[in-house]
N, C-alpha and C positions, 0 to 999 in steps of 0.2 A: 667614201665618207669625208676624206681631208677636203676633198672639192668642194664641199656644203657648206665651207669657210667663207668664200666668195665668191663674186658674179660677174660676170662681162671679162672686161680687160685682165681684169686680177686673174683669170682661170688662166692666163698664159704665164703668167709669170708665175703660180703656185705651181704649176704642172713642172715646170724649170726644176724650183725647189726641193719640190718631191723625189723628182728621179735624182737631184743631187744626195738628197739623204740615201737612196735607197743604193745606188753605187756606193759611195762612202761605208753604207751597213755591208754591203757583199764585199767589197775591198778589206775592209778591216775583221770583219766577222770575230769581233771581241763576245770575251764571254764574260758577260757578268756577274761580276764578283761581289759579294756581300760584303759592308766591311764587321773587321774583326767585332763581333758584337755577336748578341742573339735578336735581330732585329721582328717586330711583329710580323705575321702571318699575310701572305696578300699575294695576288695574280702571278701565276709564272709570269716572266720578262724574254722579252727577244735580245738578242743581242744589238747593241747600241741603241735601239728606238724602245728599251724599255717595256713602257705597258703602254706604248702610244693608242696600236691598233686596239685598244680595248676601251680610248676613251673617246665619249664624243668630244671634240674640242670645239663643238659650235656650243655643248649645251655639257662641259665638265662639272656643272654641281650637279647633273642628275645621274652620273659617271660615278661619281665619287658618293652618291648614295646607293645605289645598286651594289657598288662594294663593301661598304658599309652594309650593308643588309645578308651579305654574303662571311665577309669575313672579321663582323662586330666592328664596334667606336673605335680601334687602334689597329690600324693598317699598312702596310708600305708598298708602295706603289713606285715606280722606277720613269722618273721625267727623261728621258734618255739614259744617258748611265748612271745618274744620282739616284740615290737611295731617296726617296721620302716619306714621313713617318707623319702618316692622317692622324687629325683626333676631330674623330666625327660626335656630336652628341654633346649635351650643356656638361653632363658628368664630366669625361674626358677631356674637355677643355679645359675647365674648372681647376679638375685634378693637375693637372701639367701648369698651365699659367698663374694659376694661385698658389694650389700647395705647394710646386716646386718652381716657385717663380722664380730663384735667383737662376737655377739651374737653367730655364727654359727660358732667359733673357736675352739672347743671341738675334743676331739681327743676320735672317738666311743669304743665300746669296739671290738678288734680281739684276740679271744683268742687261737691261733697259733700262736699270738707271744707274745701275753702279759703271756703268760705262763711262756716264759724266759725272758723277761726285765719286768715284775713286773712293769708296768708304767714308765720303764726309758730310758734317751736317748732322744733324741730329736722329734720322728716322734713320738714316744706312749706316751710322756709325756703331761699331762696338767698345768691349772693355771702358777704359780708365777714359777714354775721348767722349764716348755715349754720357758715361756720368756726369762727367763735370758740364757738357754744351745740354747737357735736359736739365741740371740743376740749374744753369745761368739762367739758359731763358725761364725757365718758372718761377726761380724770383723774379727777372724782369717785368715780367707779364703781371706777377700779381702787384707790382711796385706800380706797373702803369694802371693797375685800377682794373684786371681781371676777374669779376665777379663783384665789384665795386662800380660807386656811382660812375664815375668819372665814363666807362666803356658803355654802361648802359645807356646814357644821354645820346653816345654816338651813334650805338645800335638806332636809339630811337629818331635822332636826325637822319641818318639814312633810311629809315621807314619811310617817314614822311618823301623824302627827293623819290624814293622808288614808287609811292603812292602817286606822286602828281605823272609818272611816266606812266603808269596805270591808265590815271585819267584822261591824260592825252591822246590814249589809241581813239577816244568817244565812240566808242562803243565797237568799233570796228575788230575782227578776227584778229590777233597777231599770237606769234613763237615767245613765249614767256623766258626763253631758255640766257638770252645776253642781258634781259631785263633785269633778270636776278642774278646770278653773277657780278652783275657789275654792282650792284648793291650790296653783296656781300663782300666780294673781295674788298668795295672801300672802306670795310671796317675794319678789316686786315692793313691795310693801304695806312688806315690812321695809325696803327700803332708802330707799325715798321717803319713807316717814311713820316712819320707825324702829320699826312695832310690826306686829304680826299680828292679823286678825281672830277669833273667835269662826264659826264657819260657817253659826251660826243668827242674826248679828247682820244685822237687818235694811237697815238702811245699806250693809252690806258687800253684800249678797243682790242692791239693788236695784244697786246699781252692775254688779256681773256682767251682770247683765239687760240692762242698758242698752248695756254693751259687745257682747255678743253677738245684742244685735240691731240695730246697728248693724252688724256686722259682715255677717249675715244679708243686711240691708235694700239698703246698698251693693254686694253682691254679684249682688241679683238686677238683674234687669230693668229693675225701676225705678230704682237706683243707677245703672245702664249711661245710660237716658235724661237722667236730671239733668245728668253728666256732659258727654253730648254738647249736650245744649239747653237748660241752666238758666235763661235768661231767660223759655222757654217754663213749663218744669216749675215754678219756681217760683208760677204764675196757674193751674194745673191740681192736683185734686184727686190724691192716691195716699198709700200708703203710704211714701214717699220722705222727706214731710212730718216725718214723726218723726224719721229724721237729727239733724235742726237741734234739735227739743226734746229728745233724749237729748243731745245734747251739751251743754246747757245746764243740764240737769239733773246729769251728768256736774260740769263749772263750776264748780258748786255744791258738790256732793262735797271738791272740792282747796280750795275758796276758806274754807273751816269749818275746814279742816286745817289749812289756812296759817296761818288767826287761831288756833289753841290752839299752834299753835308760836310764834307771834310771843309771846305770853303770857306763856312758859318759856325764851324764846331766850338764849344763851351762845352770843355768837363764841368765846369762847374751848377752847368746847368741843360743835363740830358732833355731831348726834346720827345725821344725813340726808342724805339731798340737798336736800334740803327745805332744811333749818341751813344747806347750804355757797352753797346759791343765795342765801340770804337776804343771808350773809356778802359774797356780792360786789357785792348790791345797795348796799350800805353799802358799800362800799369806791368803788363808782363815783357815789356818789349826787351826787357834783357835775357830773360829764359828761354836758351834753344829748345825748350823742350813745351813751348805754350802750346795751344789749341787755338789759340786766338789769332789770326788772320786774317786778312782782306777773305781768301778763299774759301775760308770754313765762314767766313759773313755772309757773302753772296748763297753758299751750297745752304746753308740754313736758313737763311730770306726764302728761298724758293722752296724749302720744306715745310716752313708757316704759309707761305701761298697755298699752295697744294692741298691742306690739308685745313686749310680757312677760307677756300675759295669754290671748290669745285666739290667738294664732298657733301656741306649745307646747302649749295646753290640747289643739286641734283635732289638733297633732298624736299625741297621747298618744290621742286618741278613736281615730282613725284607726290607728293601730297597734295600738291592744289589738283592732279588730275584723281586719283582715287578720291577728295572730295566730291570732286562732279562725277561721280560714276555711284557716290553714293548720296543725295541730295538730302534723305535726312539725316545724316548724323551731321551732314553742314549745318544743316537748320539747327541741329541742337547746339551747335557751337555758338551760332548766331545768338542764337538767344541768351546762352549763358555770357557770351562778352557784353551782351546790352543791359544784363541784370548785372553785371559786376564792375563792367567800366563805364556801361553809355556809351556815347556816341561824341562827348564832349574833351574828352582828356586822353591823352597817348596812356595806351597802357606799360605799364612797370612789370619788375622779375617780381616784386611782393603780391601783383596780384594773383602770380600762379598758385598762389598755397589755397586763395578760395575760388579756384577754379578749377574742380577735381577732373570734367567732361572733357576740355579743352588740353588738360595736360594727358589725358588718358590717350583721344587721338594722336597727340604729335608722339607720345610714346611710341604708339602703336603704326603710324607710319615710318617710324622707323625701324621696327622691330617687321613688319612689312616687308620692305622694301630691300631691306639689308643692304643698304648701297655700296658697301666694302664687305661682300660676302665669303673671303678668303679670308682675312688679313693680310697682312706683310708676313712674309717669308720669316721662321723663325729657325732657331738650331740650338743644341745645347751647348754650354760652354764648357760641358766637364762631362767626364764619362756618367751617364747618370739612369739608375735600375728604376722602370717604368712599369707598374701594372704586371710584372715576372719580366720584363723582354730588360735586354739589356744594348741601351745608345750610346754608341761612345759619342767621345767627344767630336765637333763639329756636324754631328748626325742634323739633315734637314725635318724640319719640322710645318705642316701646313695645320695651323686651326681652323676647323671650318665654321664661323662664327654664327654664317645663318643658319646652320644645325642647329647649335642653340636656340635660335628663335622659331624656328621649324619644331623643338622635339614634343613632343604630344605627352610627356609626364610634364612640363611645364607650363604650356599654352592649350587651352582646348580649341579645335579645330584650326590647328597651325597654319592651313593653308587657305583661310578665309581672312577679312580682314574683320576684326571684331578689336574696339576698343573695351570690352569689356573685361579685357585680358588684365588688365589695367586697373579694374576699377571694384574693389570690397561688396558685402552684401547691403553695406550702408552706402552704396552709392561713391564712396572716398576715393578718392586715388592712394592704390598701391604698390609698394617696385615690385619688381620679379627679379631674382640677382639671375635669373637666363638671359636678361638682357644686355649684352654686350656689344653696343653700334658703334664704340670707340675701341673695343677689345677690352683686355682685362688683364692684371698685374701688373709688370713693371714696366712692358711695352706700352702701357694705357695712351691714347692720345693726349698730349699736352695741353690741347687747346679744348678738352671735354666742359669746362665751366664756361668757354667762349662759346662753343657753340649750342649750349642749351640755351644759354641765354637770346642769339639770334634769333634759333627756333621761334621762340613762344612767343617775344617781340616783334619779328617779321609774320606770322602767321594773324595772332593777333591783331595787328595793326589792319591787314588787307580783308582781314574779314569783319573786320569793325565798320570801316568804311566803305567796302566793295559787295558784289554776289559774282565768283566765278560762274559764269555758264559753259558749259561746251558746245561746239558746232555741229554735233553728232547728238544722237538718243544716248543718254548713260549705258544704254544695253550694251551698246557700240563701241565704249572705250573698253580696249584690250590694257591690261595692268604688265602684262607678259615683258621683261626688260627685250631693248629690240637689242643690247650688248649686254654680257655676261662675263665677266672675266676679275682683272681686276677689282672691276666695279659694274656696278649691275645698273644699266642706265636705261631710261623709259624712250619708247618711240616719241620723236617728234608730233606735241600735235600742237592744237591752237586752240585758242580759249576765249570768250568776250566777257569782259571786266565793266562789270554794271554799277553803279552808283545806288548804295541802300538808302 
């Protein structure tokens, strides 16, 4: 089954990996230990590889529902010799990240990335460090005008640049995939680095590149193994390798930006987040004990990339291809942007409130698509009594968030895409608190105002003025993600962008 990972070349070198594990499991032949706790109910474990042979690791969310279906919403399942403690289902999720959100604030271990931020930064960070760099930046962000005019004018000038790249294919097939991307990240690009790039500026190019394969690489296979056995994967050849040199490479990118600001820098008049980090670095520069560094700047620049760049892009991919597979609920979009904006004026974040159709869809391709259908790795910070089971402290935690959106007491027909999910018997748009595509409690993405706001402006914008077509019969687009892991990312296809 591990072979179903990958094809051609890669079979040699996973073949390598494998018998490494499987010597290392009959060398050591540990027995797995439960920690002191009463932890939930779930699959015997082999010694050192866990519950591996029990999961598909090409298709682990349908792994992890099988178990779920066997041994209920709260599970533990053994990733090599770590304990970890599933909450499958919107209840169980619910239950642990809301009602016992301080408890269940812990940032798990991922050692594909904690390899290069060493716990820093805002998404990998814990305790008293976590607090204080989520509180900076969310006052930053909303001081730079998060959910305020000033971001949405950007949003809406990057519409526009990414609309004339549209136009310019003239009608011909092309990969939507760096088109967006690089229109999203430059709104990220504006607030962090105060400017926008050029689309053709090579710097800019390589950086997407690096992001997006990164994203790619931790998602597959090989991302899943490093994760569970990094002391092994680390001395074994793959593709996993590159991780670590794109993020340095990445590094590099912020650490050039930083010195042409330090060059030009005024406290007195912040340009960035970039300026305002700088500002507190000086401000705390006599206390051994700050958060504020060059190094916690850079690890944190690259966790607003990440999570402002490649997360919307994917989903704006994923949304314009389930439009063309479903051509009328496009039409109904069409028609409601032409009754509510025209065809004459950029649309705004105010005209989402009378546009119930429109926000019903982007709801529901996200709730679809589940593009971060795990979460980030969670643990508890304190010993804390669960549902009767009892986790001590440091206990791994995985929420499975498109459970939520998958669970059939709160979406009907979870596995179709129906905006209706979304929408009252008067036609209104309504939330579903099942809905969770940034997560939910104190973990919440940071950037969730940022990126509703992209959504509705970049979809808006390109269906105002475009008709995606596809090169195929809609019968023919497959929604199926062609990676599953981290993040659940669509097959490459290709699209022709018409003029309405």
């Amino acid at each position: 089954m591990f072979s179903n990972m990958v094809t051609g070349w890669e079979k040699i070198e996973f073949r390598s990996m494998t018998m490494a594990l499987l010597v290392v499991c009959f060398s050591f032949m540990i027995l797995l230990k439960r920690k002191k706790g009463n932890l939930p109910p779930g699959p015997r474990a082999l010694p050192f590889v866990g519950n591996l042979h029990q999961l598909d690791t090409k298709d682990l969310l349908k792994s992890l529902k099988e178990l779920s279906n066997k041994y209920g919403p709260v599970f533990t399942i053994y990733l090599g010799p770590q304990p970890n403690v599933v909450l499958y289902g919107y209840k169980a999720v619910k239950e642990a990240l809301v009602e016992q959100a301080d408890n269940f604030s812990g940032r798990g271990p991922f050692p594909a990335v904690y390899n290069f931020t060493k716990g820093n930064g805002i998404a990998f960070s814990n305790g008293e460090k976590w607090k204080v760099l989520r509180r900076f930046a969310l006052v930053t962000l909303r001081n730079f005008g998060m959910g305020k005019r000033s971001v949405e004018e950007r949003i809406q000038e990057e519409a526009q640049f990414m609309l004339e790249e549209f136009r310019n294919t003239k009608q011909k097939p092309f990969d939507p995939t760096f088109f967006l991307s690089r229109a999203v990240s430059n709104v990220i690009c504006s607030i962090v680095f105060g400017n926008r790039y050029e689309y053709e500026d090579k710097r800019f190019l390589s950086l997407l590149q690096l992001i997006n394969d990164n994203f790619q690489v931790t998602s597959s296979g090989w991302g899943k193994f490093y994760n569970i056995f990094p002391g092994i994967m680390d001395h074994l050849p793959g593709p996993h390798h590159r991780i670590f040199r794109n993020f340095e490479k990445m590094k590099s990118f912020v650490l050039e930006n930083v010195k042409e600001h330090e060059k030009t820098f005024q406290p007195e008049c912040p340009r960035d987040f970039i300026d305002c980090f700088l500002i507190q670095m000086q401000e705390e520069k006599g206390n051994p004990m700050s958060n504020f560094n060059i190094e916690t700047l850079v690890k944190t620049t690259l966790n607003l990339f990440f999570a402002g760049t490649e997360t919307v892009s994917t989903t704006l991919r994923y949304g314009i291809l389930i439009l063309m597979k479903y051509p009328h609920i496009k039409e109904k979009v069409h028609q409601e942007i032409d009754k509510v904006i025209g065809r004459n004026r950029c649309p705004t974040v105010e005209d989402r409130s009378k546009m119930p159709y429109t926000d019903a869809v982007i709801h529901e391709i996200q709730r679809f698509s589940s593009i971060i259908p795990l979460s980030l790795p969670h643990c508890v910070i304190r010993d804390t009594d669960f549902r009767g089971y009892h986790l001590p402290e440091g206990t791994n935690v995985t929420p499975v968030l498109i459970s939520a959106h998958n669970d059939p007491e709160k979406f009907k027909e979870p596995e179709a895409f129906n905006p209706e999910n979304f929408l009252d018997e008067n036609s209104q748009f309504k939330n579903n608190d099942a809905f969770m595509p940034f997560s939910i409690g104190k973990r919440i993405c940071l950037g969730e105002g940022l990126a509703r706001m992209e959504l509705f402006i970049f979809f808006t914008t390109f269906l105002q003025n475009l008709n995606f077509k596809p090169t195929v019969h809609p019968d023919e687009i497959d929604l199926t993600p062609s990676v599953s892991g981290v993040g659940n990312i669509p097959a490459p296809y290709q699209l022709i962008a018409v003029p309405r």
